[in-house]
C-alpha positions, 0 to 999 in steps of 0.5 A: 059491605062493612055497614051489611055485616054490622046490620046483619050481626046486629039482626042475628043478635036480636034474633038470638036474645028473642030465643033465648027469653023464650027457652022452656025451663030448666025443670021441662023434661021435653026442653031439648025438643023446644024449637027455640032450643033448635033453632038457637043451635042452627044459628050457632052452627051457620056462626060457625061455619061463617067464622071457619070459612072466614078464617080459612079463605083470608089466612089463605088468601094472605098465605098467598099474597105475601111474600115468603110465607109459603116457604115459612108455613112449609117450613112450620109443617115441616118441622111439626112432621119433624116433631111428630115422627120423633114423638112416635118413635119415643112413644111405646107400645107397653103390653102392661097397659094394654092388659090393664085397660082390658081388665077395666072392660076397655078393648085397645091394642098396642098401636092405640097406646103408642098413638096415645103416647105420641100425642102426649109426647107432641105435646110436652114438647111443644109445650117445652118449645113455647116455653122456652120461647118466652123465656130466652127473649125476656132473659136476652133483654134482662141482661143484654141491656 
């Protein structure tokens, strides 16, 4: 199987080097219509979805086979729902925002501010997460030595 894999990126690889000698000019106004052009995008999408498809069934498939990690993942979605309802409630719904965008020509209502800020808020506080994560352990070992 491994061997079948190697032969067929090796192909796909030669295939796409081919094509991409034999794109149109940078200058050629019908370039986006050449066929190497499109077929170069069929083959990164059939890579894509190759790779998601892959991803998904073996993280999947390992999700499953070890023990503990369905309660840990249940464990991770649940504290993300956690941090998501905590970033909606902080979120607002500013009136003064919404007029500002409708005079630049821009038509939103107050529920799309207040999800604009509960993603920013997400976030912020993930990035907050992250960080300390990576600084609590390297001061814990710095100075517990």
């Amino acid at each position: 199987m491994n061997k079948i894999v190697k032969i067929l990126l090796i192909v796909i690889g030669l295939v796409a080097a081919v094509l991409w000698f034999s794109l149109p000019s940078a200058d050629d106004p019908n370039a986006i219509n050449s066929g190497a052009m499109n077929f170069m995008f069929i083959i990164m999408y059939i890579l894509l979805a190759i790779a998601v498809i892959t991803s998904v069934v073996f993280g999947l498939a390992k999700l499953f086979t070890t023990k503990g990690s369905v309660k840990k993942a249940l464990f991770a979605i649940g504290g993300l729902a956690i941090i998501v309802a905590i970033s909606y409630g902080i979120s607002s719904d500013n009136m003064a925002v919404v007029e500002t965008m409708s005079e630049r020509g821009i038509e939103t209502t107050e529920g799309t501010v207040k999800n604009i800020g509960m993603g920013l808020n997400v976030f912020f506080i993930l990035t907050l997460i992250a960080v300390v994560l990576m600084i609590v352990p390297g001061l814990k070992r710095m100075f517990v030595k």
